[in-house]
MILUM-567768 format. One line per 2 residues: number of its first residue (from 1); their letters; for each residue x, y, z of N, C-alpha, C. Coordinates in steps of 0.001 Angstrom, whole numbers. Layout:
<nodes>
NUM) A) X:Y:Z:X:Y:Z:X:Y:Z | ... .
</nodes>
This chain:
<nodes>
1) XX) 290683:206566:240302:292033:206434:240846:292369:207668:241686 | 292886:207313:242890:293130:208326:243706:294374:209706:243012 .
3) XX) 293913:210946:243659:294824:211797:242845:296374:211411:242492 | 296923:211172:243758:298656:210521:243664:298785:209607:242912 .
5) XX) 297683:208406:242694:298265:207549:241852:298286:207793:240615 | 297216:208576:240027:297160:209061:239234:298454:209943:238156 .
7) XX) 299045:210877:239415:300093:211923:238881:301449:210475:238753 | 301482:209968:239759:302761:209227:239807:302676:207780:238387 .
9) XX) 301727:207074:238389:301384:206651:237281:301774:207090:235637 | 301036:208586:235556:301372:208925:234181:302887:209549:234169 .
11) XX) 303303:209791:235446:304810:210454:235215:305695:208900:234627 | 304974:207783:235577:305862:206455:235497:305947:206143:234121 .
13) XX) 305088:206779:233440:304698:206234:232115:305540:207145:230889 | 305641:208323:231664:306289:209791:230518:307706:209080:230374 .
15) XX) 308114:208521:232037:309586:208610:231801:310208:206997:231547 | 309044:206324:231701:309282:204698:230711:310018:204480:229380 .
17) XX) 309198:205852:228333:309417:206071:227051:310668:206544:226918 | 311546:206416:227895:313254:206589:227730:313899:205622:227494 .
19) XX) 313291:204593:228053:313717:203140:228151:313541:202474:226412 | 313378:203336:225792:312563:201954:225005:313804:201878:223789 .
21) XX) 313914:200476:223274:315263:200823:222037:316083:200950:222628 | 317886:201453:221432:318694:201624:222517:318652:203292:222538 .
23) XX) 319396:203461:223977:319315:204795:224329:320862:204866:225730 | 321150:205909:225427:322086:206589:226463:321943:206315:228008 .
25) XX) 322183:205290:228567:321653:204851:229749:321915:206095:230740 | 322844:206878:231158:323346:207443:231884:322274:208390:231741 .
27) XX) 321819:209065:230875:320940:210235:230685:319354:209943:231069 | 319123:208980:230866:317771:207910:231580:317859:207477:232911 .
29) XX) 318950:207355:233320:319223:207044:235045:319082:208665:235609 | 319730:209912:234598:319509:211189:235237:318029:211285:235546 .
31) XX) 317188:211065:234270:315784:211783:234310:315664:211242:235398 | 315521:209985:235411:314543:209330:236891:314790:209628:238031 .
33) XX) 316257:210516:238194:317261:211046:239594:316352:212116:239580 | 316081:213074:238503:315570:214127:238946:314139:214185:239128 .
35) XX) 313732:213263:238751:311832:212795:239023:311715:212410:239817 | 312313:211157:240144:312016:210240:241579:312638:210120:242424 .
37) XX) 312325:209928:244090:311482:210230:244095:310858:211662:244347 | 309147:211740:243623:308734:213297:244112:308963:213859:245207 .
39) XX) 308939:215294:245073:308376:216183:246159:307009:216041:246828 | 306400:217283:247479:304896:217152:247408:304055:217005:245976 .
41) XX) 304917:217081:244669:303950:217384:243630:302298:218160:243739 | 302842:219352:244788:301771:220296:244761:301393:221000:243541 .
43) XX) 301906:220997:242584:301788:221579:240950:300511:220610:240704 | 300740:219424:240302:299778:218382:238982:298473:218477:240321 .
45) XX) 298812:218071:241981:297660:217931:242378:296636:219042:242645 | 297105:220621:242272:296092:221762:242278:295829:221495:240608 .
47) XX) 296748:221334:239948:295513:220849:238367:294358:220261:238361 | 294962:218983:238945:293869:217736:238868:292808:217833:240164 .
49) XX) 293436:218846:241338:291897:219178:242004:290980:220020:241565 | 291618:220810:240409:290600:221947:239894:290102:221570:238625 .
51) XX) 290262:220459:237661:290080:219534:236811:288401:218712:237896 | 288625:218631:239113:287035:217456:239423:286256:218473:240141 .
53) XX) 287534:219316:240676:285827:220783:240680:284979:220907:239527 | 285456:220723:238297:284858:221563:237602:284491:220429:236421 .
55) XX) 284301:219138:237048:283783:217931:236469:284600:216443:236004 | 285538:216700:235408:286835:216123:235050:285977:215162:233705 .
57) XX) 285292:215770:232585:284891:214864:232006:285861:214409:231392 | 287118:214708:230738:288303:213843:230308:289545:213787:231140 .
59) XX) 289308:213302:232017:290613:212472:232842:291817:212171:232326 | 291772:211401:230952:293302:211408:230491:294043:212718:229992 .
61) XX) 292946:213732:229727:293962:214955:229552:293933:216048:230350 | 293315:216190:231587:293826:216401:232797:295001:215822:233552 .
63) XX) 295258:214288:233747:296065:213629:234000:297239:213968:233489 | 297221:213947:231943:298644:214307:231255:299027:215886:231141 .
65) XX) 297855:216629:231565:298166:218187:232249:298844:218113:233404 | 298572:217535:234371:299512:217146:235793:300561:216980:235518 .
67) XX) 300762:215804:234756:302000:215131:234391:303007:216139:233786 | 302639:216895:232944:303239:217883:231996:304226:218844:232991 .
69) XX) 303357:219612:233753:303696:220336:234577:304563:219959:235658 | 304507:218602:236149:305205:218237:237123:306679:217803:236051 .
71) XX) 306760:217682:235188:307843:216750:234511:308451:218617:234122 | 307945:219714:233631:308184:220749:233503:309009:221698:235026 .
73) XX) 308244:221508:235741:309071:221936:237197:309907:221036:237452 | 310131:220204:237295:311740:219226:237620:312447:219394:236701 .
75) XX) 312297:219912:235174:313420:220539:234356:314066:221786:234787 | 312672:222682:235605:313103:223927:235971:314396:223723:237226 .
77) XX) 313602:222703:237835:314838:222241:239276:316409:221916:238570 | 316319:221308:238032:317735:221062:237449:318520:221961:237089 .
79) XX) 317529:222314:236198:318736:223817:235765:318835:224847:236662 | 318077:225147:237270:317999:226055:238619:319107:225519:239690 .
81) XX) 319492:224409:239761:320734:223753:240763:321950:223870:239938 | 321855:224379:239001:323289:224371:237617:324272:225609:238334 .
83) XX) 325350:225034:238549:326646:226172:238875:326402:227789:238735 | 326177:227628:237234:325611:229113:236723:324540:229689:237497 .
85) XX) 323659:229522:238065:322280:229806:238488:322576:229550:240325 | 322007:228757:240664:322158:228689:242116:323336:227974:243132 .
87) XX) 323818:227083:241985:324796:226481:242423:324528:225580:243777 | 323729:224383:243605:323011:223944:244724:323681:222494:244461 .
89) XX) 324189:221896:245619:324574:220710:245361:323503:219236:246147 | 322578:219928:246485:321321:219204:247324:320262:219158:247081 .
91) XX) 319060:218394:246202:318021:218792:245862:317052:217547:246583 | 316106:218255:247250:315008:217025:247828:316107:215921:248569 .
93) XX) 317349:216363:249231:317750:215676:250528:318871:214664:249380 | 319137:214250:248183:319897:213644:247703:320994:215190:246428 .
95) XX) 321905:214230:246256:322521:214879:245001:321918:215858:244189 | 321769:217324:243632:320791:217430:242438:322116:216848:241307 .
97) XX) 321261:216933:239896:321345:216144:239305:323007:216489:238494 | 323492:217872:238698:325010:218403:238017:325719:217798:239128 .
99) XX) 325446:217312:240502:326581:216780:241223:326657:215434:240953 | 325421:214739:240350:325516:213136:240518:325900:212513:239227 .
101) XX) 325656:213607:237969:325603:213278:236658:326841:214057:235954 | 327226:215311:236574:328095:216143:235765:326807:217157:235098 .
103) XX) 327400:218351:234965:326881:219629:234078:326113:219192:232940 | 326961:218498:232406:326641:218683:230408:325206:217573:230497 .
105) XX) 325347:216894:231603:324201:215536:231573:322731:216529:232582 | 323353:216771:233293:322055:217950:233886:321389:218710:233080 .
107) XX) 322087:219749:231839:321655:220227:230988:320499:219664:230108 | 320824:218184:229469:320081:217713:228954:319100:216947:229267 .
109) XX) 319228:216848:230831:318238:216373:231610:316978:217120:231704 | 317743:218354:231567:316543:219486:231592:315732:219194:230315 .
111) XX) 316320:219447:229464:315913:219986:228219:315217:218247:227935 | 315465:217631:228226:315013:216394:227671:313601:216471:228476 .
113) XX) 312927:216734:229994:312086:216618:230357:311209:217712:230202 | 311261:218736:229634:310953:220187:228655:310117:218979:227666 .
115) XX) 310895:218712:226546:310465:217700:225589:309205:216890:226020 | 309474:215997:226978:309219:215137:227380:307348:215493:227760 .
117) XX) 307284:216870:228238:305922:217561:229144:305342:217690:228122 | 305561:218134:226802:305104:218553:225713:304731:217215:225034 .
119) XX) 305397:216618:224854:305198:215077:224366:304017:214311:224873 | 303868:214687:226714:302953:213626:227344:301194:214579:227055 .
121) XX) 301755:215843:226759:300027:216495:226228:299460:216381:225250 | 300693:216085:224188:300083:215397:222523:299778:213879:222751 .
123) XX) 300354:213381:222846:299868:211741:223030:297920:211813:223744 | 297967:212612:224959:296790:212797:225262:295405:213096:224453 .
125) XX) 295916:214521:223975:295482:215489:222879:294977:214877:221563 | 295269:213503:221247:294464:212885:220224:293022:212656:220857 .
127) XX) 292576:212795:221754:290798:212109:221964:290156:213811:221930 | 290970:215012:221983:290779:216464:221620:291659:217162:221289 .
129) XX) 291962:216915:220198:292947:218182:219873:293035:219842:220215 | 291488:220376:220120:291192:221743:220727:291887:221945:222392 .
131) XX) 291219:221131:223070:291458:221222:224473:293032:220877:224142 | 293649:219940:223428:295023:220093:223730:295989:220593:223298 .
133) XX) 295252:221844:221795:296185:222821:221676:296175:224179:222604 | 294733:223966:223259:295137:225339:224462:295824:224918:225781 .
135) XX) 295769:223603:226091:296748:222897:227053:298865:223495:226834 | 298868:223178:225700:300050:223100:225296:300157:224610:225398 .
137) XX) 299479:225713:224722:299826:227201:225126:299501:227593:226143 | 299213:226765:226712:298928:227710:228088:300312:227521:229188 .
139) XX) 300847:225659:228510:301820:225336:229440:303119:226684:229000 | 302901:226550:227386:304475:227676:226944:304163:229087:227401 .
141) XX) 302926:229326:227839:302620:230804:228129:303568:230945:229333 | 303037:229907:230297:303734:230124:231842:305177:229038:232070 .
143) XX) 306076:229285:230768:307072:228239:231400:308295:229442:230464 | 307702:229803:229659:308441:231258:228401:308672:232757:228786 .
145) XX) 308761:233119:227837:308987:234882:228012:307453:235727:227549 | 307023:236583:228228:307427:237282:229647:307152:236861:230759 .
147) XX) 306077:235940:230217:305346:235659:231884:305644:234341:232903 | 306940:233787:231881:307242:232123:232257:307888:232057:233222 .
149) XX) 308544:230739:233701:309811:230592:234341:310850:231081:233974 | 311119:231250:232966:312353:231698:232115:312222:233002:232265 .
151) XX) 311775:233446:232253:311637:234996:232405:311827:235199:233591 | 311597:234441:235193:311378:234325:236440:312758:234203:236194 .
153) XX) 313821:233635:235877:314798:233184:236525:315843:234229:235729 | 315157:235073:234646:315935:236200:233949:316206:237092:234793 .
155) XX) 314674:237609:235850:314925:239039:236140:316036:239098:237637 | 316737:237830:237647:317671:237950:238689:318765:238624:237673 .
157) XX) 318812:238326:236716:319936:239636:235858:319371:240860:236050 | 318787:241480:236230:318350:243289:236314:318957:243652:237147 .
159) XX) 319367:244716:236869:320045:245910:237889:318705:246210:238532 | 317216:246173:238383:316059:246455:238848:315071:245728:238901 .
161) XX) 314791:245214:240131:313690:244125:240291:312619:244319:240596 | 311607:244550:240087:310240:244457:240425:309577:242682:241106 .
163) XX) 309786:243295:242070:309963:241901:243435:308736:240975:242992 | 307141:241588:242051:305877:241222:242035:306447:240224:241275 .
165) XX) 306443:241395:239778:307235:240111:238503:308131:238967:238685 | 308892:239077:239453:309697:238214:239536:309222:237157:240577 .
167) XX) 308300:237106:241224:307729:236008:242120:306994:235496:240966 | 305957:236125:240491:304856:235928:239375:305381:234720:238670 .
169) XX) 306426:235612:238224:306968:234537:236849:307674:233228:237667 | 308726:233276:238373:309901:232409:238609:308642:231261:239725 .
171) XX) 307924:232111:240305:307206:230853:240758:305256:230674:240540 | 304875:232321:240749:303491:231992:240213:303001:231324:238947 .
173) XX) 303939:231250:238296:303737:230860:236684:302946:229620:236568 | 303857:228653:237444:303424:227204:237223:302368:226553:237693 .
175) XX) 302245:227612:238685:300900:227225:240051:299465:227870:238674 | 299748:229088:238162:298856:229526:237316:298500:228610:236028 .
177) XX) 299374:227964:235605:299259:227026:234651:298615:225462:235376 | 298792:225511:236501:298246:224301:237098:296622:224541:237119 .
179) XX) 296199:225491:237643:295078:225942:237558:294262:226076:236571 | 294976:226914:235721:294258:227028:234375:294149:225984:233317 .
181) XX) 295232:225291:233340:294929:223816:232953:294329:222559:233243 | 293775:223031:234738:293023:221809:235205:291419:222588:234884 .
183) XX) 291100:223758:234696:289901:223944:233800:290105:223535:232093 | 291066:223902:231795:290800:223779:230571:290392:222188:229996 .
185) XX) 291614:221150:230439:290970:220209:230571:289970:219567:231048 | 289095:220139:231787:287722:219812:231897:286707:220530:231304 .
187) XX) 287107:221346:230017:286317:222281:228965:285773:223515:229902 | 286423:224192:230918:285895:225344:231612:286983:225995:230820 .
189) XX) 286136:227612:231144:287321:228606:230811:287928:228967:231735 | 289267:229093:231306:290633:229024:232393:290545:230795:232973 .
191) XX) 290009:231497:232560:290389:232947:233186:290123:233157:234233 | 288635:232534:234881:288744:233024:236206:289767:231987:236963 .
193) XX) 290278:231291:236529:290887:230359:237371:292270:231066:237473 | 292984:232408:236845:294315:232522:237142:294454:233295:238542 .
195) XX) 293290:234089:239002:293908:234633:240079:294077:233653:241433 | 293250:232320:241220:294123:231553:242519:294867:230657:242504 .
197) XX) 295558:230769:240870:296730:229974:240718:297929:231390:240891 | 298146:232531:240724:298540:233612:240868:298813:233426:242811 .
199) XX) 297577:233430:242876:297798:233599:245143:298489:232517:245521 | 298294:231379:244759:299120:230344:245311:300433:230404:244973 .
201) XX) 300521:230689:244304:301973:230467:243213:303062:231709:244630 | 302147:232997:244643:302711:233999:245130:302681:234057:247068 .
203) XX) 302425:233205:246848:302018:232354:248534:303154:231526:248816 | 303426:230030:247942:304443:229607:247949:305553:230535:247810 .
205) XX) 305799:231232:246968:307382:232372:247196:307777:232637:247899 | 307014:233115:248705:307023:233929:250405:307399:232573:251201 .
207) XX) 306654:231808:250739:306862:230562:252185:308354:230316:252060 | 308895:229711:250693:309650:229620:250163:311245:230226:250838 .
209) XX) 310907:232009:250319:311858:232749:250993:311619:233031:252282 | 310753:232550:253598:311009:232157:254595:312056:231108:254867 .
211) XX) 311372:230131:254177:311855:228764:254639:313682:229074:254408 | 314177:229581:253389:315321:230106:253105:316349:230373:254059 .
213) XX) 315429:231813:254857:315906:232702:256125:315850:231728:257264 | 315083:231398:257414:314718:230474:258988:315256:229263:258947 .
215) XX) 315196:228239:258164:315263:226952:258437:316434:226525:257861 | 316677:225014:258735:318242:224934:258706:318130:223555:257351 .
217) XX) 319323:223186:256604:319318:222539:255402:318953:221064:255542 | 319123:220447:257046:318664:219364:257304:316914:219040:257224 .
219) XX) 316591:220296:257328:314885:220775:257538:314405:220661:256829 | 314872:221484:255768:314647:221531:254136:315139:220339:252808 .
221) XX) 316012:219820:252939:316823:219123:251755:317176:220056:250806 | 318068:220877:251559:318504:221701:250119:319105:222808:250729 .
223) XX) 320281:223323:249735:320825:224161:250723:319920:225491:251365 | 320426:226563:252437:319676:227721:252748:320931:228761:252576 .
225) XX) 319807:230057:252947:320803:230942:252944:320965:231540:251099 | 320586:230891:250175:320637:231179:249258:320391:232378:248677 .
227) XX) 319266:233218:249261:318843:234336:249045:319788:235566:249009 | 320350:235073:250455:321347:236488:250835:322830:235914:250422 .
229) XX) 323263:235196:250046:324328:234426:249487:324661:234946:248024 | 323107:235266:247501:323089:235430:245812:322888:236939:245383 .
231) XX) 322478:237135:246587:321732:238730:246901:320833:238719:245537 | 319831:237697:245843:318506:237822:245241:317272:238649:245817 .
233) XX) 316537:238730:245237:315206:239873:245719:314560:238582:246527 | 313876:238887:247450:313055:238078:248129:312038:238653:249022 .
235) XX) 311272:238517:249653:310216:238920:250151:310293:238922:251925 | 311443:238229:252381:312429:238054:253407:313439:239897:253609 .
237) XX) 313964:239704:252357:314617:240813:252478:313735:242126:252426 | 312391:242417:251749:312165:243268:251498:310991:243803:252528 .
239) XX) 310562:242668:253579:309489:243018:254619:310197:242469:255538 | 310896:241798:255959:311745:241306:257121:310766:240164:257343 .
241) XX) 311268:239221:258125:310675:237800:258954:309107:238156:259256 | 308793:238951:260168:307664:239027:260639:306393:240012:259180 .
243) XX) 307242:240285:258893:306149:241180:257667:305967:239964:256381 | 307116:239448:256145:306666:238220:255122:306126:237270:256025 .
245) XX) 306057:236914:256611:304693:236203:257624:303465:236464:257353 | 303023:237923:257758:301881:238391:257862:301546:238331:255960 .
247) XX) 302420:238604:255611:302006:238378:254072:301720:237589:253314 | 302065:236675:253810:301790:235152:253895:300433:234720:253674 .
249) XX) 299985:235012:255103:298803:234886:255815:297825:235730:254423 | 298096:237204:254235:297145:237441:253536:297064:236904:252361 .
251) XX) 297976:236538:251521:297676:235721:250391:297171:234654:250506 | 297353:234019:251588:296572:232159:251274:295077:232983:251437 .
253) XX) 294764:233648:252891:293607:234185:252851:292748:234582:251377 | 293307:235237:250910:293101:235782:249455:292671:234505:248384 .
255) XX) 293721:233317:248396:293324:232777:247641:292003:231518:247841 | 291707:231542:248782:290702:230680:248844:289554:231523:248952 .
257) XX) 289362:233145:248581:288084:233836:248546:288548:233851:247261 | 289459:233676:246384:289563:233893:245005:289035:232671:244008 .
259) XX) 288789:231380:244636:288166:230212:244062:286733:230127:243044 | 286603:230172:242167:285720:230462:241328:283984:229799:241681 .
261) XX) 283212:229940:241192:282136:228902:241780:281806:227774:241101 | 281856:226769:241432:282048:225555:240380:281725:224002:241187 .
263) XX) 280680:222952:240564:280427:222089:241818:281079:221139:242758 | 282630:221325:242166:283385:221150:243307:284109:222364:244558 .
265) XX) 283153:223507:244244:283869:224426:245076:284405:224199:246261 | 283612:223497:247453:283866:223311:249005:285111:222290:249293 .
267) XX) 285056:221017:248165:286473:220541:248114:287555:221268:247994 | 287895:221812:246738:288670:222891:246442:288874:223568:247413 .
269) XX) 288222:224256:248188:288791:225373:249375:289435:224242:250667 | 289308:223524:250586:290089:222047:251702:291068:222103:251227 .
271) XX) 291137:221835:249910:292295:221395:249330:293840:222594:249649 | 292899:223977:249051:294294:225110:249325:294469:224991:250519 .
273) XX) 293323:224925:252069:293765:224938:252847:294889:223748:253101 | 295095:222643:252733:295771:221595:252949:297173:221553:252461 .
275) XX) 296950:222626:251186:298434:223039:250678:299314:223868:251707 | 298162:224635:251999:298555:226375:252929:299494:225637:253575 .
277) XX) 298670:224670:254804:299399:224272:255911:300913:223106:255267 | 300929:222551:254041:302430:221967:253510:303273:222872:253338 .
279) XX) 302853:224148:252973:304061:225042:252747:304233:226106:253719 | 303671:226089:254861:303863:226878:256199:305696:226161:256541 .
281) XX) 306432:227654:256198:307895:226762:257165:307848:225847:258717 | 307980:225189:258814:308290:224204:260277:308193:225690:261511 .
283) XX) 309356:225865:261073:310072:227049:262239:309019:228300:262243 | 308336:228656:261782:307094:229691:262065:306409:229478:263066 .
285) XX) 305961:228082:263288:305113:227210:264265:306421:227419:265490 | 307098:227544:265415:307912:227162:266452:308236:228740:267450 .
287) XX) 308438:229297:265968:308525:231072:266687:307370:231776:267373 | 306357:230911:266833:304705:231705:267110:304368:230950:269041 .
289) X) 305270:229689:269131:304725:229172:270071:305553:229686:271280 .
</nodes>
């Protein structure tokens, strides 16, 4: 099964299990607001491309590693659009989910698809329990404190930001867990795999806080300007336009000499390149020309 159908399939399937019995309709119409439809789901598909580099002898718990992670970054989106936090009333070009649902239903939207990621790796995790108790810590390693999302979205409280940490966590985290979980589920060891879930993760940031500075909200689906609005640390503010560019450049560079050796290697290096060029802002191409 092709990679997309694959990720979109088992997500169809995580968030079915809402439906079942009776249940709170309104809070089941949220999840699916904030799932469907996806983004690029660039998270599950660097899992599951580094899952057939490196053989993919169990597919269903690679698959439900994708799934995990992607159902895990759309909890992070939600609460990240919450009044308190970014205060975003636009996510992926529709409503996010506190403008369409109310606060208290966003909240548990979150927390319900938190649940939900954890849920779709045990169900898996019966044909290996080993592989799917290091699945499951590896997901709480990079979604927790210190090195998680949560921790990423803490160090905007510091009077002092260490600009690394706080990319690391708030966005390398998940890209690192994508990685390392698409070895683990294919019984490789995940260590060499964090430094090019690390370049990617810290690649996207930068693009990210470009796309922020430069591009206008019709471009994006979502508001801009956020950075300097929140007076968050960003990589915009701290090298200017043309230096987070070039920085850019050296991290994707970086991460495709950082790819481990494995007999899907030559795919794999297509693949980041194919990401590189999804998360290049529009307007870069436009300034360069």
């Amino acid at each position: 099964m092709p990679t997309h159908a694959r990720i979109e399939t088992a997500i169809a399937a995580a968030l079915a299990r809402h439906r079942r019995g009776r249940h709170p309709g309104r809070l089941a119409d949220a999840l699916e607001h904030a799932v469907l439809p996806g983004g690029a789901r660039i998270r599950p598909t660097i899992c599951l491309s580094v899952a057939r580099a490196c053989g993919d002898d169990a597919p269903e718990l690679s698959t439900a590693a994708a799934a995990a992670i992607e159902l895990m970054h759309c909890a992070s989106l939600v609460h990240d659009d919450l009044p308190v936090f970014d205060d975003a009333d636009i996510r992926r070009g529709k409503p996010s989910v506190h403008k369409a649902y109310g606060q208290a239903l966003a909240i548990l939207t979150g927390d319900t698809l938190i649940i939900q990621a954890y849920d779709a790796l045990a169900e898996a995790s019966l044909s290996d329990p080993y592989r799917g108790i290091q699945l499951s810590r590896t997901l709480t390693r990079y979604s927790g404190m210190p090195y998680g999302i949560c921790a990423g979205q803490a160090w905007e409280s510091e009077a002092q930001v260490d600009l690394h940490a706080y990319h690391m966590a708030k966005t390398g985290a998940l890209f690192m867990a994508a990685t390392t979980m698409g070895a683990i589920a294919a019984g490789e060891d995940p260590e060499p795999w964090i430094e090019l879930g690390a370049r990617i993760g810290e690649a996207f940031q930068v693009a990210d806080d470009l796309r922020d500075a430069i591009m206008t909200q019709d471009e994006l689906g979502k508001p801009v300007g956020q950075d300097e609005a929140h007076d968050r640390p960003s990589a915009v503010a701290q090298y200017g336009i043309e230096g987070a560019t070039r920085r850019l450049d050296d991290i994707l560079g970086g991460a495709i000499a950082s790819i481990p050796s494995c007999p899907g290697e030559a795919q794999l290096c297509e693949m980041v390149r194919a990401q590189a060029q999804m998360i290049m802002p529009v307007s870069l191409d436009q300034r360069a020309g």
